[in-house]
VEXNU-188265 format. One line per 2 residues: for each residue x, y, z of C-alpha. Coordinates in nm, 3 decimals. Example, Ala and Ser with C-alpha at 12.3 -4.5 7.8 and 13.67 -1.06 7.14 Angstrom:
BEGIN
1.230/-0.450/0.780 ~ 1.367/-0.106/0.714
//
This chain:
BEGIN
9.639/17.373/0.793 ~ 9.670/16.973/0.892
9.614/17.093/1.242 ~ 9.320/17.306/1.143
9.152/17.008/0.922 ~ 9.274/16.765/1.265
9.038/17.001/1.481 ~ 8.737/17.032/1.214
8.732/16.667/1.140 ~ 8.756/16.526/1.511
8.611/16.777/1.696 ~ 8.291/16.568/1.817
8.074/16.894/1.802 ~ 8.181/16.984/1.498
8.068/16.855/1.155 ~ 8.273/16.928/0.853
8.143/17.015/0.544 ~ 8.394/16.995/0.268
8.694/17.161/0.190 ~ 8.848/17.432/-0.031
9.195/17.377/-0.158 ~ 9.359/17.714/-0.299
9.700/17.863/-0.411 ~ 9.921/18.033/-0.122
10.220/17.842/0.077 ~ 10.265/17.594/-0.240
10.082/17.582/-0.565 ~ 9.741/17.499/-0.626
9.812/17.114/-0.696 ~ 10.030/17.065/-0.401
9.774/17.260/-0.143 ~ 9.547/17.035/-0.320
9.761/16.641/-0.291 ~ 9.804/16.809/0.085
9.429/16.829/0.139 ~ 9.339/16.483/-0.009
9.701/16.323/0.193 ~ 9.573/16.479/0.541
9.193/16.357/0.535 ~ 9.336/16.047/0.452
9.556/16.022/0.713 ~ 9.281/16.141/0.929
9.032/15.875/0.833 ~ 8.842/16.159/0.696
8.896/16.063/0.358 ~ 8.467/16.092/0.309
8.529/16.451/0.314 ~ 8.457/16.634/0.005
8.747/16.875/-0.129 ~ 8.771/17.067/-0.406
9.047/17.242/-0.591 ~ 8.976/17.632/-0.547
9.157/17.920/-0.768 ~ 9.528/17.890/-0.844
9.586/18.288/-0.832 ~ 9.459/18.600/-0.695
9.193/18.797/-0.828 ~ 9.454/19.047/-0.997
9.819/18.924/-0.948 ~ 10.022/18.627/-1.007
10.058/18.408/-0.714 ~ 10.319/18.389/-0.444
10.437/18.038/-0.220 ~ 10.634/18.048/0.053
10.904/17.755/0.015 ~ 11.178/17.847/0.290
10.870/17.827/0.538 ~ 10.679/17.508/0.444
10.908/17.296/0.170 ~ 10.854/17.266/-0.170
10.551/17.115/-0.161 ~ 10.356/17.345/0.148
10.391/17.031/0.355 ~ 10.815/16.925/0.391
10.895/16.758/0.642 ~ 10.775/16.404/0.649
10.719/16.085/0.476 ~ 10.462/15.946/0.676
10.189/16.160/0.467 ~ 9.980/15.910/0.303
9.883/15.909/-0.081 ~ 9.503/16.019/-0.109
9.272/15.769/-0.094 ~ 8.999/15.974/-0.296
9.110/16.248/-0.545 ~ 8.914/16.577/-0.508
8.585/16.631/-0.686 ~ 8.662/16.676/-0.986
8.329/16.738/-1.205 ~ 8.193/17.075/-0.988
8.322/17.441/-0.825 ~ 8.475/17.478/-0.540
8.245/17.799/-0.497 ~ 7.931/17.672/-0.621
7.992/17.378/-0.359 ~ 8.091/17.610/-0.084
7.745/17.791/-0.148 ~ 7.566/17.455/-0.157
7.735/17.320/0.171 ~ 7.643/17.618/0.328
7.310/17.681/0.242 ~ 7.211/17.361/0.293
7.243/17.386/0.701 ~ 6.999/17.591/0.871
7.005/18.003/0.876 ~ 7.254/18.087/1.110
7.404/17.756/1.192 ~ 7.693/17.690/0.961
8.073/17.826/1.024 ~ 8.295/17.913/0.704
8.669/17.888/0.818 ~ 8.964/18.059/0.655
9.329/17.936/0.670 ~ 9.483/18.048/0.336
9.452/18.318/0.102 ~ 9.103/18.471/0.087
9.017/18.427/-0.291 ~ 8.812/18.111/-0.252
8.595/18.315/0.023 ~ 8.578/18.658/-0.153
8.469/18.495/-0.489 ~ 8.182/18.279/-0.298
8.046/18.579/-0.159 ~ 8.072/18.821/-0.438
7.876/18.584/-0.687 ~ 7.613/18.424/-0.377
7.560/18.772/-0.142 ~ 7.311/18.570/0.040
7.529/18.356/0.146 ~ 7.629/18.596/0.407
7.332/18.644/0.598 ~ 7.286/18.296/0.622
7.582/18.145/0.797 ~ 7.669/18.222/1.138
8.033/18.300/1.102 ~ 8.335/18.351/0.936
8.699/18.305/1.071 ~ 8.952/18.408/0.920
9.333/18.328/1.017 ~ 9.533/18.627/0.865
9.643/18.947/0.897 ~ 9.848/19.174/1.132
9.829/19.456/1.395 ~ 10.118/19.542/1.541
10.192/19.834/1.783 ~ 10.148/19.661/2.061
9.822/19.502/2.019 ~ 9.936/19.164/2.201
10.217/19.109/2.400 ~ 10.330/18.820/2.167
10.640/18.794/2.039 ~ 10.638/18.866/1.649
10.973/18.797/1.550 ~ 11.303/18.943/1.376
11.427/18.846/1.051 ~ 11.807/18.920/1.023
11.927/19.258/0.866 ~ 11.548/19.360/0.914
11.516/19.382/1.236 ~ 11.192/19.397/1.444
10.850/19.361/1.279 ~ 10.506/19.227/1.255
10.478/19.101/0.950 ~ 10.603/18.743/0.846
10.615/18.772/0.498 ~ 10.708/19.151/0.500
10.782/19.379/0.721 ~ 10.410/19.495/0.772
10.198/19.164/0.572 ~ 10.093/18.834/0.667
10.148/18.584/0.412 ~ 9.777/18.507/0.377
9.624/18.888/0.335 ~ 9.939/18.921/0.114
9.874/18.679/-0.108 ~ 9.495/18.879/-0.253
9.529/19.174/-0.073 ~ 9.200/19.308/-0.280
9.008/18.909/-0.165 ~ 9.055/19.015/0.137
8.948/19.407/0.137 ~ 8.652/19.281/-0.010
8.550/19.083/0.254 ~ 8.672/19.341/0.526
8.448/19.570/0.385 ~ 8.135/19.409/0.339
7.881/19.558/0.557 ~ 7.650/19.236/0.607
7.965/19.025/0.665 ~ 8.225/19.218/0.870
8.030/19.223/1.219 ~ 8.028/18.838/1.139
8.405/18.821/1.076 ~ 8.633/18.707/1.342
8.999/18.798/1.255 ~ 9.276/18.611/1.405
9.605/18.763/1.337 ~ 9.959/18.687/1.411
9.949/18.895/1.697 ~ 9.708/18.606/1.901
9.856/18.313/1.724 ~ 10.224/18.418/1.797
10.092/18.340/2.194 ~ 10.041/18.016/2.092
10.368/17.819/2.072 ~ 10.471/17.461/1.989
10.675/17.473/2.337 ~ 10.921/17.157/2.343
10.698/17.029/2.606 ~ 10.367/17.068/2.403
10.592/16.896/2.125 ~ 10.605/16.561/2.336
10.222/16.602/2.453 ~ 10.099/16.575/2.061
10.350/16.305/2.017 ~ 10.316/16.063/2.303
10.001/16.169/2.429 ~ 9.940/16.293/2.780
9.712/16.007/2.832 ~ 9.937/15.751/2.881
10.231/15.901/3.128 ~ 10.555/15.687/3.080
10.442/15.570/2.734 ~ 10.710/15.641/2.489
10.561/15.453/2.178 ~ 10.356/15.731/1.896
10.104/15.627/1.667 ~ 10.215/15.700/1.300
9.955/16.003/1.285 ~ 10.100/16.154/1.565
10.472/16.140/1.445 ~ 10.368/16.242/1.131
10.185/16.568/1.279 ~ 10.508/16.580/1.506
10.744/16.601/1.189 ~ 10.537/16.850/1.010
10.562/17.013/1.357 ~ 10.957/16.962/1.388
10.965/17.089/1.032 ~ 10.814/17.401/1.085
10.962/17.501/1.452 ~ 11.301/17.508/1.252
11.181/17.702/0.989 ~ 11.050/17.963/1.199
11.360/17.982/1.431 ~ 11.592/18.022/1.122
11.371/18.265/0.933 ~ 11.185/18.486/1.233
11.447/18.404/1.550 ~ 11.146/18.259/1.786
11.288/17.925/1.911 ~ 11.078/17.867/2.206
10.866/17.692/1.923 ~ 10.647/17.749/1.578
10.319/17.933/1.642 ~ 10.034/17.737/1.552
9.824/17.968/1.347 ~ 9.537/17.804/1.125
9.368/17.585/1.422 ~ 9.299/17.922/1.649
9.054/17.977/1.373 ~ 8.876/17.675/1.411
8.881/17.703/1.804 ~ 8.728/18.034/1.794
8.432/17.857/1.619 ~ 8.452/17.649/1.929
8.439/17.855/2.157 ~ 8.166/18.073/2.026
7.921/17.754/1.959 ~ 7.973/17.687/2.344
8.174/17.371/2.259 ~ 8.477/17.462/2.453
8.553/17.720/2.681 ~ 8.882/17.884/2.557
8.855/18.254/2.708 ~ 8.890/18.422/2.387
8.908/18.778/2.499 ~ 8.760/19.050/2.297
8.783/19.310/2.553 ~ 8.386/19.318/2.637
8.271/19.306/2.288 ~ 8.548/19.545/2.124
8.499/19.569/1.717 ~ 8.760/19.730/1.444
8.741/19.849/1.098 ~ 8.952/19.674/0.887
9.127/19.780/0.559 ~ 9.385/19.652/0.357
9.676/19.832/0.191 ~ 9.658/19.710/-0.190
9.845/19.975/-0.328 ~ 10.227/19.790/-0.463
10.290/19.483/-0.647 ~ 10.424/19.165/-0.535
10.838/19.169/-0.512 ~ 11.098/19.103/-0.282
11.185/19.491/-0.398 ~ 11.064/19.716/-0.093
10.986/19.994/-0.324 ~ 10.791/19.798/-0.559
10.534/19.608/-0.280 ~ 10.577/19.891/-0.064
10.293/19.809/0.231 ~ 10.127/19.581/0.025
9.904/19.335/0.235 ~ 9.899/19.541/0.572
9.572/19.536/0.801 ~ 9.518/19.853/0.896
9.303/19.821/1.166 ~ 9.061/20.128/1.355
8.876/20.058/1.638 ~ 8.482/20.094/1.536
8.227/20.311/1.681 ~ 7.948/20.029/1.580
7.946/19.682/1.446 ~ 8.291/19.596/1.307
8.545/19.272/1.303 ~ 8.652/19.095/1.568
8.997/19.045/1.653 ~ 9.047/18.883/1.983
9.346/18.977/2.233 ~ 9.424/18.669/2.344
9.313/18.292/2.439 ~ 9.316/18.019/2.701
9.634/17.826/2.563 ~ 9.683/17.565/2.793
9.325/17.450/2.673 ~ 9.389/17.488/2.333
9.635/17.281/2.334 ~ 9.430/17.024/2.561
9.169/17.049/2.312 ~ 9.460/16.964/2.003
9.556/16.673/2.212 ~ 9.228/16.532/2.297
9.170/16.571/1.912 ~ 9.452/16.352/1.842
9.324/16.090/2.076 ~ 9.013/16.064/1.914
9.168/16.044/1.548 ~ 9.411/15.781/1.733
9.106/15.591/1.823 ~ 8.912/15.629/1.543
9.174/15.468/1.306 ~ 9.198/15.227/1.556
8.885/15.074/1.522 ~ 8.960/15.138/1.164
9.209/14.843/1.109
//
């Protein structure tokens, strides 16, 4: 998520709105300190944020500690305290409606990096929020059988699968399976939807090499000094490449899922040209398995939190193949540069 916020915060054609904190990798009050500790760090600290729901619609929630620490963001002290608490006197939906609505019809971008509660309670109570914004990204979900040539990973005594919470869930879709059938089957808002699952953000790996890019910059060859924001973005980095090599055996490097979401808003807006590939306009029907409960019991969750996804015969979600990642990663680094400059002229 830091990278995601990084992109939507220093992104020069982008403009971000506020954000929603809610309950999925940690609890609600650490993905919330998180939030408030990253705009802060990224001079962002103007930002509105808001504290969003602390469970699913129907479950009890589930964090993911042996993948992201304790507190959904291990793996560095360089994380500053924030600066400004989040808004405390308002709704996180009634402020994601207001942001929203506020831009003109068709303009405005909602982005999706957690669990889909937040997102499938704004637009059950405000419908017309749908037809009003331009688009909705959503990192979560995934495909399997072959739908990328990315490798998905292999958890010991599992073996293969495409899952990285189970053996057929992403964490995310997992977390409110029903959130996020809601949303998958809203007519007004699916051919809107943009889907990015593990199957295109497993292409996109935290390479060793791409590792000393974000940290020394690849505008300064030779240069061996890092700004404080960029070793603290490499230790979160560092953090999570080990995590992922222990728990899913990929050790070129982590995957780095929640900014694809915000560079498919990118790239659709014309702002950067990043060769998403959607196979000349292909569209899918998505559904998601709710039926099982949440345990580490296979016969209890059973499928719980799978996309199932169909290929549609008219307008459906989009779920690109693949991307341009050498400039994705270009466009991370130049973001970097900018936040690098920004604070700066800061101090």
């Amino acid at each position: 998520d830091s990278f995601a916020i990084l992109l939507a915060a220093h992104h020069p054609r982008l403009k971000l709105l506020g954000l929603s904190t809610v309950h999925g990798n940690a609890s609600l009050a650490h993905t919330t300190a998180n939030a408030g500790s990253i705009l802060t760090a990224l001079g962002a600290s103007h930002i509105p944020y808001y504290a969003g729901a602390a469970k699913p619609f129907c479950r009890e929630a589930v964090h993911a500690p042996n993948i992201h620490g304790a507190s959904g963001l291990d793996g560095t002290d360089l994380l500053p305290e924030a600066s400004v608490p989040p808004v405390k006197y308002g709704n996180a939906v009634v402020a994601m409606r207001e942001a929203l609505m506020s831009q003109p019809v068709g303009r405005p971008w909602l982005v999706a990096t957690g669990a889909l509660t937040n997102i499938a309670l704004l637009f059950a109570t405000f419908p017309k929020v749908a037809k009003h914004i331009a688009g909705l990204s959503i990192m979560g979900g995934a495909v399997g059988d072959s739908f990328t040539d990315a490798p998905m990973g292999m958890v010991r005594g599992e073996g293969q699968r495409f899952g990285n919470h189970t053996p057929w869930a992403e964490f995310n879709v997992y977390c409110d399976p029903e959130a996020a059938q809601s949303i998958f089957s809203n007519p007004i808002l699916a051919p809107k939807t943009t889907l990015i699952p593990l199957d295109v953000t497993h292409q996109v790996l935290a390479t060793n090499a791409v590792q000393d890019e974000l940290l020394y910059g690849s505008w300064k060859p030779g240069d061996k000094s890092a700004s404080k924001l960029r070793r603290m973005f490499h230790d979160l980095l560092i953090f999570f490449a080990h995590t992922y090599a222990d728990v899913f055996g990929i050790s070129e490097g982590p995957p780095l899922h929640d900014p694809v979401a915000v560079a498919v808003v990118l790239h659709d807006m014309g702002a950067e040209s990043l060769a998403f590939d959607d196979h000349d306009g292909e569209r899918f029907n998505v559904d998601v398995v709710t039926d099982g409960r949440h345990s580490d019991r296979d016969e209890e969750r059973g499928q719980v939190g799978r996309t199932l996804v169909r290929q549609a015969t008219s307008a459906g979600v989009r779920i690109p193949h693949g991307l341009d990642v050498g400039r994705f990663w270009d466009v991370v680094e130049e973001c970097l540069q900018r936040a690098d400059e920004f604070l700066a002229l800061k101090t």
